[in-house]
N, C-alpha and C positions, 0 to 999 in steps of 0.2 A: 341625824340630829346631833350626837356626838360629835363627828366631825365640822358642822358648819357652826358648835358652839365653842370652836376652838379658839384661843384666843391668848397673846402674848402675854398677857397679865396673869396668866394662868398661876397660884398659888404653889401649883407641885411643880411648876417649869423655874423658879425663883429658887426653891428646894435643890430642884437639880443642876441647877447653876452654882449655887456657893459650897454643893457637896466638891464639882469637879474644881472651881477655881482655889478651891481652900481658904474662901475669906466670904463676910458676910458682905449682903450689894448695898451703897450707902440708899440708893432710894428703889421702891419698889410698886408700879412698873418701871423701866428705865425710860428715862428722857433722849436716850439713844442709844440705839443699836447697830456695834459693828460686827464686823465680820467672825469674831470669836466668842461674843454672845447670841448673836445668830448661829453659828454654827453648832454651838452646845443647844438653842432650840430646835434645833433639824434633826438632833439623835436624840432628843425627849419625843418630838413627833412624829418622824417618818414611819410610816407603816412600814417602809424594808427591813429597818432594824428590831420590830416586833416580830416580823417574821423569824428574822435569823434567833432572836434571843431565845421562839420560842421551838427550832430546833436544836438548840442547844439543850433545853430543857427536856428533848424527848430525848437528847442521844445520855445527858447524864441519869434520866431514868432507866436507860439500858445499861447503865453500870449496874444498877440496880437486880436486874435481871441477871447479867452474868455473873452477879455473884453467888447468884443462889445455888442451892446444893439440891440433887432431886430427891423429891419425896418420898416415901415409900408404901409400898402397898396392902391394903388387907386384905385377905379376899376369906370368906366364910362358905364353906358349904358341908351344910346339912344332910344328912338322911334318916331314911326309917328303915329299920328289919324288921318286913312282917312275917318272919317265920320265927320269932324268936320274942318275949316279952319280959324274958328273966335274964337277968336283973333288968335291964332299962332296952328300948329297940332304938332309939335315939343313936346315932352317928352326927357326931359333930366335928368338923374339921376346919380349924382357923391355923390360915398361914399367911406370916409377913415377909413380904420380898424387900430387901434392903439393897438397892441398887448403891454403887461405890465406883466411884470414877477410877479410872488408870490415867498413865501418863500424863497428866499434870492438866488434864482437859479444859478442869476449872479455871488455872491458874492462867492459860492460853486466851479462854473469851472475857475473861477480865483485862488483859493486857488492851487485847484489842478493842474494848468497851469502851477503855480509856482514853487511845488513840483519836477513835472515835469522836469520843466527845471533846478532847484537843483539836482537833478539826472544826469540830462545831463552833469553837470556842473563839478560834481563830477567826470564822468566818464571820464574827461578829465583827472584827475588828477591820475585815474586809470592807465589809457592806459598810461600817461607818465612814472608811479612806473613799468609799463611791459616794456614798451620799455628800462629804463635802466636797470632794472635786465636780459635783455637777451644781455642789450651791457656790462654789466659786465662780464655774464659768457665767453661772448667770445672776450673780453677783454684778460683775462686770460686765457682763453682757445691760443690764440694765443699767450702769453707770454710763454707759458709753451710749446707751438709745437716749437718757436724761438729758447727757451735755451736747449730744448732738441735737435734739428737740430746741435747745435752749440758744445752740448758736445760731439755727437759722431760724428762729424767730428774732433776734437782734439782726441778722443779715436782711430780714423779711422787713423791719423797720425801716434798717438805712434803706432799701432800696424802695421802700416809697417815699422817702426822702429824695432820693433822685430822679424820681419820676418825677415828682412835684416843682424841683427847680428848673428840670429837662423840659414840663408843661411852662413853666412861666418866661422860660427863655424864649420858650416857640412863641407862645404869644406876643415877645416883643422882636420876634424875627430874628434873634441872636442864633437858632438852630433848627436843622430841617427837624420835619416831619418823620423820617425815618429816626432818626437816632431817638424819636421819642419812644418810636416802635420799640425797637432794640431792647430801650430802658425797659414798657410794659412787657414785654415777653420774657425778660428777664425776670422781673419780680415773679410774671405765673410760675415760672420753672420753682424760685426758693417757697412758692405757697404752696405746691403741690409735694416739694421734697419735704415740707414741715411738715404738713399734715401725714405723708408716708413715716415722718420721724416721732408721732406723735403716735400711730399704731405701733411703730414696734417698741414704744418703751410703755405700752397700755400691753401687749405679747410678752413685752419682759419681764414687766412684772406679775404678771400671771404665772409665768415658771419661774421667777424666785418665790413667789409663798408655794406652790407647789416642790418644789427644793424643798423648805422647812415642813412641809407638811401638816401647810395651815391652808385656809381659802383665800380668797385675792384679799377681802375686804379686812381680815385682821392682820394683814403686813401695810400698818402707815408708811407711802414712800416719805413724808413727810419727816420720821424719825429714823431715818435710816442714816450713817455716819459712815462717808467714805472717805475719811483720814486717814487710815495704811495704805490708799494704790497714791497717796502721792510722793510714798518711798520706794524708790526703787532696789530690787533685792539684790544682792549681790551676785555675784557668779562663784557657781561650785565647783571645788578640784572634780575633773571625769572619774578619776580613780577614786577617792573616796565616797561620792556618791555610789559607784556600783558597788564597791564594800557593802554600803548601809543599805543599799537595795538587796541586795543576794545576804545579808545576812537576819536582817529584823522587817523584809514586808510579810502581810499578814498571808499574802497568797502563794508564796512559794513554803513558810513554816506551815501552812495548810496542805498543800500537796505533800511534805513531807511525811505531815502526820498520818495521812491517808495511806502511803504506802506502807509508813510501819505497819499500818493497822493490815493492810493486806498481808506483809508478813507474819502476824500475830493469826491470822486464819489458816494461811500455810502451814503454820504449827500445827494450829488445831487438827486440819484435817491427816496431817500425816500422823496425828496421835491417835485417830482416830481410829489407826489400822490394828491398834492395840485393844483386843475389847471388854469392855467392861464387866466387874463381876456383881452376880446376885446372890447375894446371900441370902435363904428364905430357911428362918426357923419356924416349928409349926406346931400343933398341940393335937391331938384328936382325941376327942370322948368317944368310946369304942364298946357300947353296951355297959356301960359302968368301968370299964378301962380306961387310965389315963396311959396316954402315947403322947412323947416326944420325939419330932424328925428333925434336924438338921439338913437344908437343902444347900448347894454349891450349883451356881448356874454362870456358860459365859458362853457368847454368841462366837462360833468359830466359824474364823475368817479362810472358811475354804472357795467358797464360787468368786468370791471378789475379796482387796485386799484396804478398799475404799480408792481403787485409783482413780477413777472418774471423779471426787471431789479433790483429791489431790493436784490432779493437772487442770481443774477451773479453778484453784487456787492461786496456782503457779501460771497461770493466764491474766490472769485478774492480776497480780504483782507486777507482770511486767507489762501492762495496760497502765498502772502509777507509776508504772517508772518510767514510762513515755510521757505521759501526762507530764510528772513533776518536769521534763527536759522541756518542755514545750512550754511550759509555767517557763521555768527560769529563761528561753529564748525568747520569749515574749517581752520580761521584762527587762530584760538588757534592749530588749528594740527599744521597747516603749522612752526609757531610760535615755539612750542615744538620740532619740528623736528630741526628745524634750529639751537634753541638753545642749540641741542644734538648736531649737526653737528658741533657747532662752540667749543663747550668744546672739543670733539675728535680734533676738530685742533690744538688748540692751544696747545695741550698734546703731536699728534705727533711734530710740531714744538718742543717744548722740548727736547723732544728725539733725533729728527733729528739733533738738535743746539751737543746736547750733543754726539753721534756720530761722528759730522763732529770734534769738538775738538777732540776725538779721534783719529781719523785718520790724524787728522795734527801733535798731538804726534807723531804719526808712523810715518809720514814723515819728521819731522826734524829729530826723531833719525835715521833712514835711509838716510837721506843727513848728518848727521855728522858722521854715520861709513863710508857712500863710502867716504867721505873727509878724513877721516880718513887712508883709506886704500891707496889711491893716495898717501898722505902724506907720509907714508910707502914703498909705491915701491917706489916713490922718489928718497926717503933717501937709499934707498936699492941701485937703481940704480947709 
């Protein structure tokens, strides 16, 4: 029910718009929505980035945890002396064990707590870089099923425009009976490629509100504004984009924070081989005697020295540190592909541009011979 009461107008999505753009919105719902207002509704919505934010929140509650110091203990044990009732048969024995970390243990699982949640933290900023690169594709993906739907319903037009003068020719014997054919099997082809172009922009737009993380029925395609694809974006130096990629994407500063954090465990466990002390001071009532003990306790590391957590420490580090190489090879692929992808574009665009000039050549000089020719029987007539 939450979900299918979701809705653009929503009073706290309006909140979380003028928090991020730093200015209030002159009307409220908007009268259009582009790409960078939809985009800020996609990480007010998506259930991915709830996910992530609310792992973030379980790793900053483990700061929590490693910071703490351990508790200590009481423990009471009682007796009776039944051979004795003078002065008191009563034995009472309280003692407190005060455990105290060494080697800096604490200061170790805080490091990594942190790391930690620097990962976590990061990975929000991940999950948000995926959420719009798939509300972009299909962004466009639904702009391009729209304009497609749209031309060959004008193609669908003229060509029963040509059937119809292609019919009245045959009628007055100006053309066979075939080229009529031609013409109708022509139109079936643009009615069935419309209608094919009319499912996929009804499929597109069902994965753009699923993108924002609304249902179909509260993304009006009707208020949608697709004014920035009809700028085309520049082209980026190779070298300074993979700069900006290997130094500020959120998945390669996430893998790194992760290995620190595996280092921060390495610490730990090798401190570990340090063992801690207990201090247990104690009282006993002892027949009407009072006793004080002072206890000294530490667990000595003779059968093991903790190297079994030490070398799945030291496993576990260089499993991020493959990881993190494989993070950063990935994104130089991804990176080089893209930036193959985006030259082939901007070359077909060219071409395309240069092209469609042509073909508007041919169309004005074809709208100024038929002008032409009207002009002629005209004058003729």
């Amino acid at each position: 029910d939450e979900f299918e009461a979701r809705t653009l107008a929503d009073p706290g999505l309006r909140a979380f718009i003028e928090t991020n753009l730093h200015r209030p919105l002159p009307a409220w719902p908007l009268a259009a929505w582009d790409f960078t207002h939809l985009s800020l509704a996609a990480f007010y919505f998506h259930p991915d980035l709830d996910v992530a934010r609310a792992r973030w929140a379980l790793a900053r509650a483990g700061r929590t945890t490693a910071a703490e110091r351990p508790n200590p203990t009481l423990s009471v044990t009682p007796g009776y002396n039944t051979t004795t009732r003078i002065p008191s048969p009563w034995l009472v024995t309280p003692t407190l064990d005060i455990p105290i970390e060494t080697a800096g243990k604490r200061g170790y699982r805080m490091q990594q707590a942190a790391q930690l949640s620097d990962a976590a933290r990061l990975n929000i900023a991940s999950v948000a870089w995926q959420v719009r690169s798939r509300l972009r594709q299909t962004w466009v993906d639904f702009y391009l099923a729209r304009e497609t739907e749209d031309l060959l319903r004008r193609q669908q037009t003229t060509q029963e425009q040509v059937v119809r003068l292609l019919e009245a020719q045959l009628a007055a014997g100006a053309v066979s009976p075939f080229e009529v054919t031609q013409a109708r099997v022509a139109l079936d082809h643009v009615r069935l490629a419309w209608h094919d172009a009319a499912r996929q922009r009804s499929e597109a737009h069902a994965r753009l509100a699923a993108a924002v993380g609304l249902p179909s029925r509260a993304v009006d395609p009707g208020l949608l504004s697709f004014a920035s694809l009809a700028q085309t974006p520049p082209e980026l130096p190779p070298g300074e984009a993979r700069r900006q990629a290997l130094l500020n994407r959120a998945d390669i500063l996430g893998a790194l924070a992760d290995y620190a954090a595996s280092e921060s465990a390495l610490r730990l466990e090798i401190a570990r081989q340090y063992p801690d002390v207990h201090v247990s001071p104690g009282y006993e009532f002892d027949q009407g005697d009072h006793k004080w003990t002072l206890g000294l306790s530490v667990t000595l590391p003779v059968l093991n020295q903790n190297q079994g957590p030490i070398a799945e420490a030291e496993a576990r580090r260089a499993e991020l540190a493959a990881q993190f190489n494989a993070v950063q090879a990935r994104v130089l692929a991804e990176l080089d592909r893209a930036m193959a992808a985006h030259g082939g574009a901007l070359a077909k665009v060219a071409t395309a541009d240069a092209l469609l000039g042509s073909v508007r050549n041919q169309e004005r000089a074809a709208r100024a011979r038929l002008e032409k020719s009207q002009v002629t029987a005209a004058e003729k007539a």
